[in-house]
Every structure is written in structure tokens, then in C-alpha cells.
C-alpha positions as CSV (number, residue, x, y, z in Angstrom):
1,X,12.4,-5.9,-25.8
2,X,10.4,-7.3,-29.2
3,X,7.9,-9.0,-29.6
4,X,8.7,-10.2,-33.5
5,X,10.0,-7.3,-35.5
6,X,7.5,-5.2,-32.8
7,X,9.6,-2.8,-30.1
8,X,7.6,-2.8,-26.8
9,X,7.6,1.0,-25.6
10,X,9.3,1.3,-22.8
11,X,7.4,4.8,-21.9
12,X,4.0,4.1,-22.4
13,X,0.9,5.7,-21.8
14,X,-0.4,4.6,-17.9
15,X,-3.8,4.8,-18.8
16,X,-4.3,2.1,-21.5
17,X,-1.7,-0.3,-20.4
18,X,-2.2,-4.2,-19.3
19,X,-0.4,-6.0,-17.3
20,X,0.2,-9.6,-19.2
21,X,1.6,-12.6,-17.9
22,X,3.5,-14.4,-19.9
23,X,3.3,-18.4,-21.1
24,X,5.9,-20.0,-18.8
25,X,8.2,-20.8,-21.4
26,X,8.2,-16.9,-22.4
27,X,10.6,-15.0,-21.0
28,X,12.2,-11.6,-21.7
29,X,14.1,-11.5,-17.9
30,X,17.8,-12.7,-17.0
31,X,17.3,-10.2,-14.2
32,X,14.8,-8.5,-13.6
33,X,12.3,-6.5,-10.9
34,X,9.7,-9.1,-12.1
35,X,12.0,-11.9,-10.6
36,X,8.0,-13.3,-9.2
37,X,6.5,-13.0,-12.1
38,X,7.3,-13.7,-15.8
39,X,4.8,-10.0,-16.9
40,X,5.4,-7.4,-18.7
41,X,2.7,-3.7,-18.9
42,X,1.9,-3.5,-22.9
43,X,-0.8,-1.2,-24.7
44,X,-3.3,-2.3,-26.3
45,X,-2.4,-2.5,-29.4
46,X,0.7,-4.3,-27.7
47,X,-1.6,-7.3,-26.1
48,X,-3.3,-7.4,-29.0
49,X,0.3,-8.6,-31.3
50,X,1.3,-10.2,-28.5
51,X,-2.3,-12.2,-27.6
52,X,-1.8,-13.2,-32.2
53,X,1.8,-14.6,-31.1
54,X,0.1,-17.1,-28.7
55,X,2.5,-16.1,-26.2
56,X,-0.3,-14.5,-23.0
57,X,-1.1,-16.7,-20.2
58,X,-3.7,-14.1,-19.1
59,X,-3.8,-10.0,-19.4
60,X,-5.5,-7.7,-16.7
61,X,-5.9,-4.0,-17.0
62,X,-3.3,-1.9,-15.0
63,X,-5.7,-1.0,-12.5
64,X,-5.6,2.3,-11.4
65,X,-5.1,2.2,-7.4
66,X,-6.8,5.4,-5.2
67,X,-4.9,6.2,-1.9
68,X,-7.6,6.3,1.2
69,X,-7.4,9.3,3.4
70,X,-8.9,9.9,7.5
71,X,-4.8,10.9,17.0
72,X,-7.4,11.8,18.3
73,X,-8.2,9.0,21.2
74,X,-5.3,7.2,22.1
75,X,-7.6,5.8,25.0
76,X,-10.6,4.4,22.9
77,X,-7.8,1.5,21.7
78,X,-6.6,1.7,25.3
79,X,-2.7,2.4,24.3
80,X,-1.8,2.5,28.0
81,X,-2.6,-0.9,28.6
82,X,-0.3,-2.0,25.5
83,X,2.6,0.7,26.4
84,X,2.4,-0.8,30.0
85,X,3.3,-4.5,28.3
86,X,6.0,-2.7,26.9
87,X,4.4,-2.8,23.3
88,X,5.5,0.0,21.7
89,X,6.1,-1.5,18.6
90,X,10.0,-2.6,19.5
91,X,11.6,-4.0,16.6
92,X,9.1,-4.4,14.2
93,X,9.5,-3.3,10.9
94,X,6.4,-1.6,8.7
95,X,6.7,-1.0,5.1
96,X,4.0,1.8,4.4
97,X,2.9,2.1,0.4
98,X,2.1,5.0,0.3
99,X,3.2,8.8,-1.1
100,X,6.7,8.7,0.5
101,X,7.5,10.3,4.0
102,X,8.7,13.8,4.8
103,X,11.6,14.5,7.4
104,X,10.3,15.3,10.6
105,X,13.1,15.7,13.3
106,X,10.7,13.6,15.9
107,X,10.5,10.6,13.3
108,X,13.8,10.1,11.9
109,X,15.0,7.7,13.9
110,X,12.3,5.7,13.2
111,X,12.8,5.2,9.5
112,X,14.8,3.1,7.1
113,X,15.5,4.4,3.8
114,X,12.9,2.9,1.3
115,X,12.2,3.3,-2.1
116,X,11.0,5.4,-5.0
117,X,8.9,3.4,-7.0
118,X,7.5,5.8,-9.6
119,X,10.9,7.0,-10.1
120,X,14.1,4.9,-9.0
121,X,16.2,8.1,-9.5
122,X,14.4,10.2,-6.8
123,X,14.2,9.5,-2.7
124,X,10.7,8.8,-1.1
125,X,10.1,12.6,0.0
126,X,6.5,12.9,0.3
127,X,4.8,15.8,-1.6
128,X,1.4,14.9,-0.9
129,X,1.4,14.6,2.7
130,X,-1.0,11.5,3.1
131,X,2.0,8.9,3.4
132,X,4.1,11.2,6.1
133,X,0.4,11.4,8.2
134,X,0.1,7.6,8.4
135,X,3.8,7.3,8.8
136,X,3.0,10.0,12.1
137,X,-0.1,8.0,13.2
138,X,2.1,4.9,13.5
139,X,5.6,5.9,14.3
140,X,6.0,9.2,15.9
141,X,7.3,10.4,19.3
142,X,3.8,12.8,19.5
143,X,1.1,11.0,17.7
144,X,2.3,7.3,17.3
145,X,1.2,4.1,18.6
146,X,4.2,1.8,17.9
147,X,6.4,4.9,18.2
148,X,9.3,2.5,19.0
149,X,8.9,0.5,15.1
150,X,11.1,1.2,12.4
151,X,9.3,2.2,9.5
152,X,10.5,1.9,5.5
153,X,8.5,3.7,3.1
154,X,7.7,2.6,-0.3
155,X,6.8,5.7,-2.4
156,X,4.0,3.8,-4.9
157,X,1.7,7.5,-5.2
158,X,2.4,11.2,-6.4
159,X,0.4,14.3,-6.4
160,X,-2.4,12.8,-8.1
161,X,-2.7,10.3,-5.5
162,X,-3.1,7.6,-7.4
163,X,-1.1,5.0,-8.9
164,X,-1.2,1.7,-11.1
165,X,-1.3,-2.0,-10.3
166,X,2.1,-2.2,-12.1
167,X,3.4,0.2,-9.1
168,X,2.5,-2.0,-6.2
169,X,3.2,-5.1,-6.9
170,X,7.4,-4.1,-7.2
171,X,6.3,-2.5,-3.3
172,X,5.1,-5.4,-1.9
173,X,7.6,-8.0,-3.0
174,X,10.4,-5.8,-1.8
175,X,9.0,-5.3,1.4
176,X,9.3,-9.1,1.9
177,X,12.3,-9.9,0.5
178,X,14.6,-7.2,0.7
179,X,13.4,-5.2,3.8
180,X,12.7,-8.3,5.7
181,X,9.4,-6.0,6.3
182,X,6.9,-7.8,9.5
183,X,4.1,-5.4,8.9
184,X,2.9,-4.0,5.3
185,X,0.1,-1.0,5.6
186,X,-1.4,0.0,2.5
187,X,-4.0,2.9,3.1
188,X,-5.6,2.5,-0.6
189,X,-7.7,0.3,-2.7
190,X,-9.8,-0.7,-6.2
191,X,-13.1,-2.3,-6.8
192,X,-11.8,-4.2,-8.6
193,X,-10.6,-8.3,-8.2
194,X,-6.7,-8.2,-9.6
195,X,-5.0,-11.6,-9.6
196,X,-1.7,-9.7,-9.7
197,X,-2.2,-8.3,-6.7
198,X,-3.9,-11.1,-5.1
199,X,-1.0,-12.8,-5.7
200,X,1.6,-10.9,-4.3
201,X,-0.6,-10.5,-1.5
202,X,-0.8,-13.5,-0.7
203,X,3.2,-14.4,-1.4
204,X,3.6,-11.7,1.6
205,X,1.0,-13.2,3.7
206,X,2.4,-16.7,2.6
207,X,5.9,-15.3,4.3
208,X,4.5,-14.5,7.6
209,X,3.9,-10.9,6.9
210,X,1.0,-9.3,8.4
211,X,-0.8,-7.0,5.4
212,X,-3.4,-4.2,7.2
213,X,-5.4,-2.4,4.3
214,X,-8.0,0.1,4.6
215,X,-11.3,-1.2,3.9
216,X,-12.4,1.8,1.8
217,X,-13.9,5.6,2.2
218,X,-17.3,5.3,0.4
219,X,-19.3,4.2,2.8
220,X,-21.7,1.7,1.3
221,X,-21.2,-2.6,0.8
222,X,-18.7,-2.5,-2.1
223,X,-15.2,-4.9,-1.6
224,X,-12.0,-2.9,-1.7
225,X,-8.9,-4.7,-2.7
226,X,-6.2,-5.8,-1.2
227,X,-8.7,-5.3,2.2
228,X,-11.3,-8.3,0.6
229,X,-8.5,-11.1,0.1
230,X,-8.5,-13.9,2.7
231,X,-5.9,-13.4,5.6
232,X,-5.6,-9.2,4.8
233,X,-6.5,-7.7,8.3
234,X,-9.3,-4.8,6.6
235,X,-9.8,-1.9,9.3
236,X,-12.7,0.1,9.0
237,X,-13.0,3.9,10.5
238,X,-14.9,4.8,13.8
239,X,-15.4,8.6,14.8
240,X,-14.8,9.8,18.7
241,X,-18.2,8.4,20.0
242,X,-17.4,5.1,18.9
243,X,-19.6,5.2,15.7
244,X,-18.7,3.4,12.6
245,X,-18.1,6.7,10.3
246,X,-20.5,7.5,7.9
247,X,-17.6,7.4,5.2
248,X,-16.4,3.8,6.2
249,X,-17.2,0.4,4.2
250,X,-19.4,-1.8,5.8
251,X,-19.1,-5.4,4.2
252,X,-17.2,-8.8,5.1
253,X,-13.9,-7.2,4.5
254,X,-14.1,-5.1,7.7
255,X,-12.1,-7.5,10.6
256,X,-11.6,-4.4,12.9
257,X,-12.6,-0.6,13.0
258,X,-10.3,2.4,14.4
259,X,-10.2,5.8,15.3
260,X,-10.3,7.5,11.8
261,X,-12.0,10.9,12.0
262,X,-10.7,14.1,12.7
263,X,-6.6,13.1,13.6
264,X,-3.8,15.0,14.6
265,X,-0.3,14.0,12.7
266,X,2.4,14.8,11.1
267,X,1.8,17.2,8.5
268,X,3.7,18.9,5.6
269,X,2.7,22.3,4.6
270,X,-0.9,23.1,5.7
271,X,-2.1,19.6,4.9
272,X,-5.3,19.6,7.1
273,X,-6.9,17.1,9.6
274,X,-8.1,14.0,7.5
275,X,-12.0,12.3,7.3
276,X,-11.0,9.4,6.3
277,X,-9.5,5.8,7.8
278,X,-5.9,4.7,8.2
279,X,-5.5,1.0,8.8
280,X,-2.3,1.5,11.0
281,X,-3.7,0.4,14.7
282,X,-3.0,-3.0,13.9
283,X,0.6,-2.2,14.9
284,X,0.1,-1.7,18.1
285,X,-0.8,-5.6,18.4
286,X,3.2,-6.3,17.7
């Protein structure tokens, strides 16, 4: 694409990139995976031809996104009274954004086949493990709570376990309107307040969607995001006595806590027991 007589790089360099939207009567898409949004992720020097062209709406950095990490007590969220119901989760499908998914024999009827979004040539194999631990927390025939939901998941994080805005937003859409998705958990977060996400967020919630994001690991006041926006359910971490963990946020965001210390899941290699919250007991409401 040009901007002028100006190439946009097509491989540019993650950590100075912005993502711009576009004036409304700009528009370098016939077809495009930015069918929601008329954007495109430009350096700087990139925004700064294209901001002289007068053709930016408004720019945002391309925030850099951290993945969360934290079954221990199936009875401190009382599971039997929900299994009794016949709540296991029946139906309902969960897009987790997350590091991908390893195959586990116990889960694989469980999942749907989901997506690569850091690279659309590869599967969603998970080489991190945080993704497939979540994935076992809510989905699995051993540690799951909604071990009867089908579960598609949208690989958004690598080895570094960490991603960009740019990355998510892609995740999100598709889980609404091509996976039909009736649960999205997303197990990260960034201080800071991006409208792009905001408003994809709230296009999912819009859509009936119920979005579950941790509420953050640092244990002090500070708003994570997508956990802070209006109608995201934000789950905090508790440890086995009950106790809000020492690691968990502790602000407006938080609507419920969970058991988040000290899990047993599914695990790839000798990935160990996680200290940190994973906003996946929300499913068991379904």
C-alpha cells in the first residue's frame, strides 16, 4: 500500500508501530481482516507522512499486551452444586486468546480448530504452556469446570509471552463472527486505556458475548485493560483459605475473585504450578 509515492512496510519493526485509524473516506481495503475498522500499524516515521497528508482520524501506540499467569478447590466454587444442574458447560463455546493449546488426548474432543494469529501459516500449538493450562482449567476431563464446552483457541502470544494491540483485535472479532464464540477469556492485560481495544470489546459484548479478563497480577490499585471496560466480567485471584492473593489487583475492575494459586492443569513439558489468576470460572455460570 502507498501513502503518496511512500511504500508502507509491510514487515515492520513491533516495537515502534501505531496503530492509525483512518479518515472515513480513506480506505486502502476491498477485503480485508480489518473489515471493523478502516486502520492500518505504520512506524513512526509512517504516521508522521501520513498525519502531513491529513488523512489520520486518530493514532494510538501498538500497545504491547502481557499474558497473566496463576485446580486446586473445585469445592470452594461449589462445582457439585453446578454439575448436579447439569452445568457442565454443554454447548457453549469459549474462544481463549491466549498462547495456543497443546494436544492432550483428555481434551481433544473439546476443541475446535482456531487460529494462528502471529502467523496464519502455522496451527495454534502452544509452546509456552500458559494457553493449554487455562484451556485445562476450563475444559478438561481431570481439571475442568465446564469440561463438557467446546473450546477454540486463538493463538495472539509466543515465547515471549507477549503480544501487540494489533494482534488481539483480529482475535476478538473472529471469535464473534466467525466462531459464533458465547464466551471470550483473555488471561492478559495493559495499563494502559486503548480505544482499539475498547472498541472491539465492546462490539463483542455488543453481540451478546460474555468477555471474562483477568484483572491483573501486581497486586496494587492500578486498572488493567480489557478487565476495567464497562460490561467486562474482571476476576481477581483468591488462594486456598479464601484470601484475596497477595499478587491480585484490588480496584473497581474486580466483579468476582477465584481460585488462582497453586493449580493443577494441563501442562506441556515441565511447565510448573502457576501463582497467578486465570479468569476462566466464569464458565461454569453457562
Amino acid at each position: 500500500m502507498q501513502f503518496g509515492n511512500t511504500v508502507v512496510a509491510e514487515n515492520y519493526e513491533k516495537e515502534t508501530t501505531y496503530l492509525v485509524n483512518l479518515k472515513p473516506e480513506i480506505s486502502f481495503y476491498s477485503t480485508s481482516n480489518n473489515k471493523h475498522d478502516n486502520y492500518v500499524v505504520l512506524t513512526e516515521a509512517e504516521l508522521q507522512e501520513a498525519l502531513e497528508l491529513g488523512i489520520v482520524d486518530y493514532s494510538e501506540p501498538n500497545y504491547n499486551v502481557e499474558l497473566h499467569s496463576g485446580n486446586w478447590n473445585f469445592k470452594n466454587i461449589e462445582c457439585d452444586f453446578a454439575w448436579k444442574l447439569g452445568c457442565y458447560g454443554n454447548g457453549v463455546k469459549i474462544a481463549v486468546i491466549d498462547s495456543g493449546l497443546q494436544d492432550f488426548e483428555e481434551i481433544k474432543d473439546n476443541i475446535i480448530q482456531g487460529k494462528n494469529y502471529l502467523d496464519e501459516t502455522k496451527g495454534t500449538e502452544d509452546n509456552v504452556g500458559h494457553g493449554t493450562f487455562v484451556t485445562g482449567i476450563i475444559a478438561s476431563n481431570s481439571y475442568g469446570i465446564s469440561h463438557k464446552s467446546k473450546i477454540i483457541p486463538l493463538k495472539c502470544f509466543d515465547k515471549n509471552t507477549d503480544t501487540y494491540i494489533d494482534d488481539i483485535i483480529p482475535a476478538i472479532y473472529d471469535a464473534v463472527d466467525i466462531y459464533k464464540c458465547d464466551v471470550i477469556n483473555m488471561s492478559f492485560g495493559i495499563t494502559s486505556n486503548s480505544q482499539k481495544l475498547e472498541k472491539v470489546v465492546t462490539y463483542a459484548l455488543t453481540n451478546n458475548v460474555i468477555v471474562v479478563a483477568s484483572v491483573g497480577n501486581q497486586g496494587c490499585e492500578t486498572l488493567y485493560y480489557p478487565a476495567a471496560y464497562e460490561g467486562v466480567i474482571g476476576v481477581g485471584s483468591i488462594n486456598n483459605n479464601s484470601e484475596v492473593s497477595t499478587f491480585s489487583q484490588y480496584n473497581t475492575s474486580v466483579d468476582v475473585v477465584a481460585p488462582g494459586e497453586a493449580l493443577e492443569s494441563l501442562r506441556i513439558d515441565e511447565y510448573m504450578k502457576l501463582v497467578k489468576s486465570f479468569p476462566v470460572t466464569i464458565a461454569l455460570l453457562i
